[in-house]
C-alpha positions in Angstrom: 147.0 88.7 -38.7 150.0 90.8 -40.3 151.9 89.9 -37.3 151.7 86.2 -37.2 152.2 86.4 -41.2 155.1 88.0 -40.6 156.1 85.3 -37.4 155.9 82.9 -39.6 157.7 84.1 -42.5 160.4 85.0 -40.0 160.6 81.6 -38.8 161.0 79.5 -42.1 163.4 81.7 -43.4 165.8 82.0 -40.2 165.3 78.1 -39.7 166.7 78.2 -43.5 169.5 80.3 -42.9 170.6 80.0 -39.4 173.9 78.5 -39.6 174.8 81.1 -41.9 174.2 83.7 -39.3 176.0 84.4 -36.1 175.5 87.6 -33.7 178.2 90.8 -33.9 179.9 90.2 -30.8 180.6 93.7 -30.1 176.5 93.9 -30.2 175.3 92.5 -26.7 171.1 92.0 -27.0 169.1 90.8 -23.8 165.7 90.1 -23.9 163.6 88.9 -21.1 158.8 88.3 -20.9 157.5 91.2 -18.9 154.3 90.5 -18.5 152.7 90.1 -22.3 155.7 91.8 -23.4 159.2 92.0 -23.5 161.6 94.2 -21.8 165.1 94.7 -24.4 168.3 96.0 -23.6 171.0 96.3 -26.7 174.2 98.0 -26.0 177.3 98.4 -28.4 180.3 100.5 -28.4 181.3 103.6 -31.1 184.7 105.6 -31.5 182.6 109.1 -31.4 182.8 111.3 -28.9 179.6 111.9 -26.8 178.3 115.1 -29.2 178.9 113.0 -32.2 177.2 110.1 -30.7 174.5 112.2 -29.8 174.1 113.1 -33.4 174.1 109.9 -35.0 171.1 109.1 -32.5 169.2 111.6 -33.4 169.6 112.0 -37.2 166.0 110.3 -37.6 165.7 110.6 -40.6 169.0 108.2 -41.5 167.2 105.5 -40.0 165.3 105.7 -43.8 169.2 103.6 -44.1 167.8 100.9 -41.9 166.5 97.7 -43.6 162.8 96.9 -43.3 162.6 101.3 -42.3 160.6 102.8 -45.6 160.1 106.1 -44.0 160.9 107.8 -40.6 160.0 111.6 -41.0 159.8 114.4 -38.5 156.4 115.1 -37.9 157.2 117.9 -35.2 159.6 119.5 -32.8 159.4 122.1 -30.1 162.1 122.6 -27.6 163.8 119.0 -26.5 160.6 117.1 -27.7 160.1 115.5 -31.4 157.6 113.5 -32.8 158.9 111.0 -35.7 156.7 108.6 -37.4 158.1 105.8 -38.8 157.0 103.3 -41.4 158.4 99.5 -41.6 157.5 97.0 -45.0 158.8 93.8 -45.1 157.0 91.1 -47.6 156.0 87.7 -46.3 155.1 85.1 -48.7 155.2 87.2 -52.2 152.3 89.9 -49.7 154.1 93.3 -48.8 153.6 94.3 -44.7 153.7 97.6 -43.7 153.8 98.6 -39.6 153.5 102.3 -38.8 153.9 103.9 -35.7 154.9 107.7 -34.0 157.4 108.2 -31.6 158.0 111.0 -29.4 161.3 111.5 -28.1 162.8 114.1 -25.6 166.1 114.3 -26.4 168.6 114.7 -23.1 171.7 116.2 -24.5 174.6 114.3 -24.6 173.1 112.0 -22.4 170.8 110.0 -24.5 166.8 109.9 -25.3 163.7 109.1 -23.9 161.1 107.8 -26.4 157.7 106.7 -26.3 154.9 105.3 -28.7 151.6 107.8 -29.1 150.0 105.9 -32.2 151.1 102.5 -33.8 151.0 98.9 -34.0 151.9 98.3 -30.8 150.2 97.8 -27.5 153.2 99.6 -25.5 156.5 100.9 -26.6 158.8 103.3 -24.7 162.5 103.5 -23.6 165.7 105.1 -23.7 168.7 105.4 -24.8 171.5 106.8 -22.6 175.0 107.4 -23.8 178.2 106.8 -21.8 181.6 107.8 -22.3 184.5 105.0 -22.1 188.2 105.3 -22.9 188.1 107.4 -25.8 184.6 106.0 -27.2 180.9 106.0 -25.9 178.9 103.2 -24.7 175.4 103.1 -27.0 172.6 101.5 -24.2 169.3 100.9 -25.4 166.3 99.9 -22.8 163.1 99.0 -23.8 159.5 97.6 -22.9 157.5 96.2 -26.3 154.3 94.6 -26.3 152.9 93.3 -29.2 149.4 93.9 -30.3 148.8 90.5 -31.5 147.5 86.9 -30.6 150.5 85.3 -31.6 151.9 82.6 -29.2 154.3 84.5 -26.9 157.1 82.1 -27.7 156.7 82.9 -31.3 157.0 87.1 -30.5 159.7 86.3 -28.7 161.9 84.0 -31.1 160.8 87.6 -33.5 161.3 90.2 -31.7 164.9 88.7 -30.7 165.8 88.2 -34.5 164.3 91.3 -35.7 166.3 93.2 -32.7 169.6 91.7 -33.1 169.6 92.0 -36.8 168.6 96.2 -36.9 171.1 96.7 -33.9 173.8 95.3 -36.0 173.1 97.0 -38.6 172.9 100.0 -36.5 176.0 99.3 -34.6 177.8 99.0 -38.7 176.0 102.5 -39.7 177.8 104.0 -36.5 181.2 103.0 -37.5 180.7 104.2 -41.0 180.7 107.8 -39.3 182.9 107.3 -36.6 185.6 109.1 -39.2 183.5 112.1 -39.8 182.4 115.2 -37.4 178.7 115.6 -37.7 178.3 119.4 -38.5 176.0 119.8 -34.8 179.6 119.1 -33.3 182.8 121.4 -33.1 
């Protein structure tokens, strides 16, 4: 029910506002149905160097600097393996949402992340992230598989989840360059 609340919400207000907004297009966002879900794959470019780049990923705590992301704490970490969970609120007609889940991620140095939901509000939610060096700056590529626990129309999830997606990877893909001028202090 909070998921088609929140559909619907989603969809008045974009169909309000949608000629005010057009996609970043230094933010490329694919999204194809897999099955009951969706498979997503976001990729943008930052001036850091892979170490710094690596940083920024992992910083899960900035994500807090996210809009919609109330909390993202770190529950846990041994070795290459943390657990973060994250907490979302939006409000949808006047009634505040919340949408909590814990990820574990095994960080790859300098290559990227693996992640992978354990508890949540979704059915399934795991990818990666995988880091690529390119002329001076690295390539950010995100790869995902989401499915929805919810008996919302798939069309519907889908017209959200591309929204949602677009919107936090832009904002993302702004947060990036905010730091592109500054070493993080993990990096020499």
């Amino acid at each position: 029910m909070k998921f088609f609340l929140l559909c619907v919400w989603m969809l008045l207000t974009s169909i309000s506002i949608a000629s005010d907004h057009s996609p970043r297009k230094d933010v490329s966002v694919k999204i194809q149905k897999l099955g009951n879900g969706f498979e997503v794959e976001v990729s943008y470019f930052t001036h850091m160097d892979l170490c710094n780049s690596f940083a920024f990923l992992t910083d899960y705590e900035d994500a807090r600097n996210i809009p919609g992301i109330v909390e993202s704490n770190i529950l846990s970490r041994s070795g290459n393996k943390v657990v973060v969970e994250r907490k979302a609120s939006e409000t949808i007609l006047l009634f505040p949402l919340e949408i909590s889940s814990t990820i574990e991620y095994t960080e790859i140095p300098y290559l990227g992340l693996n992640f992978e939901q354990i508890r949540g509000d979704s059915k399934i939610y795991r990818g990666t992230w995988r880091l690529e060096p390119k002329d001076g700056s690295t390539k950010l590529t995100y790869l995902s598989v989401i499915e929805l626990d919810s008996v919302v129309p798939q069309m519907v999830q889908q017209y959200f989840v591309k929204n949602s997606i677009q919107k936090r990877f832009e904002f993302m893909a702004s947060r990036a360059r905010l730091k592109e001028q500054k070493n993080s202090s993990k990096c020499p």
